[in-house]
C-alpha positions as a Markdown table, in Angstrom:
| # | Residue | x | y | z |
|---|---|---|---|---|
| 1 | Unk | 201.8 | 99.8 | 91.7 |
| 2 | Unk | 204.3 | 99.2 | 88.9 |
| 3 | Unk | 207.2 | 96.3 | 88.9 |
| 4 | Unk | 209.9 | 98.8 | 90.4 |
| 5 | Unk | 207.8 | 100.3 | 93.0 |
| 6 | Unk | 206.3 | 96.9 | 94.1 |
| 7 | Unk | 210.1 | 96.1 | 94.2 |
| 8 | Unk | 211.3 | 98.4 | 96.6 |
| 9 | Unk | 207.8 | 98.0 | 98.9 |
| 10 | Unk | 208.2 | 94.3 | 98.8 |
| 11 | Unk | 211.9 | 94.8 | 99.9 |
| 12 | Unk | 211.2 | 97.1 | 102.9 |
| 13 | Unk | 213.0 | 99.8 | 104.1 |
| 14 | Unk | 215.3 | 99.8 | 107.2 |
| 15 | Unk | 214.0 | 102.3 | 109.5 |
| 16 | Unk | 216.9 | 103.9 | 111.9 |
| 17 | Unk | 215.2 | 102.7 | 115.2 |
| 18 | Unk | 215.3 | 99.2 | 116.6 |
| 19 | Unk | 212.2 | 97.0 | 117.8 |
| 20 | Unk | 212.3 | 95.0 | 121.2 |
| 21 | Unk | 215.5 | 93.3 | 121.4 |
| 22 | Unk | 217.2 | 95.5 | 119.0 |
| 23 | Unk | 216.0 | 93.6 | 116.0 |
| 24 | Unk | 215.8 | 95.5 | 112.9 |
| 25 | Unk | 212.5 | 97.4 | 112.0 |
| 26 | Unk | 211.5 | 97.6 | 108.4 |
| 27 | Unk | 208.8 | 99.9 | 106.5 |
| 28 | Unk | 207.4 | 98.2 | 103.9 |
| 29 | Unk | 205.4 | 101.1 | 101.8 |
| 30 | Unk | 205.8 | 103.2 | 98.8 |
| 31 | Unk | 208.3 | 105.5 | 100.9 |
| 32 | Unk | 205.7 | 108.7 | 101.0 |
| 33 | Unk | 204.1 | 108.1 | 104.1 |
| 34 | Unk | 204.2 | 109.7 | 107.6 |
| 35 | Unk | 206.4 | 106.8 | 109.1 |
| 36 | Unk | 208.6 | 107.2 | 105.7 |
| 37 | Unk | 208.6 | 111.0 | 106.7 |
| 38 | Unk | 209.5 | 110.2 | 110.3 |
| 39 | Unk | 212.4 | 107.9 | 109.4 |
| 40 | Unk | 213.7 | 110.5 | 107.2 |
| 41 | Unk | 213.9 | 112.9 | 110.2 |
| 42 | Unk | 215.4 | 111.0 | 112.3 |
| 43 | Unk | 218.1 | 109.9 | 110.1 |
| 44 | Unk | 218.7 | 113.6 | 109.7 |
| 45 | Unk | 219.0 | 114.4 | 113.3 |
| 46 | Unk | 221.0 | 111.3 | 113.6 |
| 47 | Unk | 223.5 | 112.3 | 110.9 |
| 48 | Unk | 223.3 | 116.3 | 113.0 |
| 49 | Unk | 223.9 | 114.6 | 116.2 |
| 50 | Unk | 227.2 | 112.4 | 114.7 |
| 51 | Unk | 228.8 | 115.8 | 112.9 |
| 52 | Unk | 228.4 | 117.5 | 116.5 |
| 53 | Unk | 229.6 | 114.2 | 118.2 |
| 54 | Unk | 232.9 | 114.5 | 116.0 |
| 55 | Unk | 233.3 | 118.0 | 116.4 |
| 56 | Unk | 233.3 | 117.2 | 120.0 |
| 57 | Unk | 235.5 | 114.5 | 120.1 |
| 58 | Unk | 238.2 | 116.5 | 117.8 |
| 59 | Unk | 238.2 | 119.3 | 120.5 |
| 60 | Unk | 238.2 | 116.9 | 123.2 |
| 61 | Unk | 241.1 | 114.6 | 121.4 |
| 62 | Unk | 243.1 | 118.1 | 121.3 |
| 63 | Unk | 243.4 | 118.3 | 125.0 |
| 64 | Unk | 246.4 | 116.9 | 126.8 |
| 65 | Unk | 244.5 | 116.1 | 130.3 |
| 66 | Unk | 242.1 | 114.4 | 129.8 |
| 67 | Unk | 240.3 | 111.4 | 131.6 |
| 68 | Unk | 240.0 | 107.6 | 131.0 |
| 69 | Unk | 236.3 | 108.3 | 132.2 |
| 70 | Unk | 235.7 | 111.0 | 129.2 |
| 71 | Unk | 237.1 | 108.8 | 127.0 |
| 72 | Unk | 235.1 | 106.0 | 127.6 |
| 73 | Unk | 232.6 | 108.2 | 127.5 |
| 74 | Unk | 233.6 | 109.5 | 124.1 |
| 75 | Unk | 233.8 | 106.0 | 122.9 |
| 76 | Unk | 230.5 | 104.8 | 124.2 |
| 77 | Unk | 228.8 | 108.0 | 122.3 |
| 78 | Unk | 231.0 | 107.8 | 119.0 |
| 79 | Unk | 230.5 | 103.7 | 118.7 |
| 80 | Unk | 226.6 | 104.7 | 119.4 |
| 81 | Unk | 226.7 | 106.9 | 116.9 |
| 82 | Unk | 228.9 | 105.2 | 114.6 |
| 83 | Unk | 225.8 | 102.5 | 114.9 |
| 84 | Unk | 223.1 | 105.2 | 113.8 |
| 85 | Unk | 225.2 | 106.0 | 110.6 |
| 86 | Unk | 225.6 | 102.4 | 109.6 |
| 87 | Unk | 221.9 | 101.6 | 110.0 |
| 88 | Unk | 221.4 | 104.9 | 108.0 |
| 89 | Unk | 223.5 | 104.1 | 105.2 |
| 90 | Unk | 222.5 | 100.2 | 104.5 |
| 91 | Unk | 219.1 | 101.6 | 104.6 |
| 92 | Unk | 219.7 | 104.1 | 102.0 |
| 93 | Unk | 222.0 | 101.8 | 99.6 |
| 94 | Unk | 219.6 | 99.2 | 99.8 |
| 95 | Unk | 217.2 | 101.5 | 98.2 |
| 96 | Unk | 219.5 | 103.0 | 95.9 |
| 97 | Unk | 220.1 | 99.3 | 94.7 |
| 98 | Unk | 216.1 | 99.0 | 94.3 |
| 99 | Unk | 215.8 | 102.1 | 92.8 |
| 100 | Unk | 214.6 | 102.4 | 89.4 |
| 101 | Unk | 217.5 | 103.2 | 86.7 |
| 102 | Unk | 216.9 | 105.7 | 84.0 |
C-alpha cells in the first residue's frame, strides 16, 4: 500500500449505519471492497429517500389543513433524514480531505 492509500485506510471511513448504541461504525480498508460497495449503496438510497422525503414535505407544506400529528410526523422523518445526510457527507469530506492531490 503506498503513503496515501495507507492514509485513508488508517483513517477509516464512516459507514452510513450505526453500531449498538448508535456509536459510529467505521470501514477501515482500501475503499474497493463489498462493505465499501454496500456503504456506497446505501448512501445512495439514503440521499433517494431524502429528495422524496422533501418532495413530500413541499407538497404537504403547500396544504392549508393540515395536522399537528403530520407534522410531527414530517419532522420526525425530515430530522431522520436530515441525520443520514450528515453522516453521508462527513464521511465523504473526510475522504476527500485524505484523498490524494494531483
Amino acid at each position: 500500500m503506498t503513503g496515501g492509500a495507507r492514509d485513508r485506510a488508517a483513517a477509516g471511513r464512516l459507514l452510513p449505519w450505526t453500531g449498538a448504541e448508535g456509536r459510529p461504525c467505521y470501514l477501515v480498508s482500501d475503499g474497493t471492497g463489498y462493505v465499501a460497495r454496500l456503504a456506497d449503496e446505501i448512501e445512495d438510497v439514503q440521499i433517494d429517500m431524502a429528495d422524496a422525503l422533501l418532495g413530500h414535505a413541499d407538497e404537504l407544506l403547500a396544504e392549508r389543513r393540515v395536522t399537528s400529528g403530520e407534522l410531527h410526523y414530517l419532522a420526525r422523518r425530515l430530522s431522520e433524514s436530515l441525520r443520514d445526510v450528515k453522516r453521508i457527507a462527513e464521511s465523504r469530506g473526510a475522504r476527500l480531505a485524505h484523498a490524494p492531490r494531483s
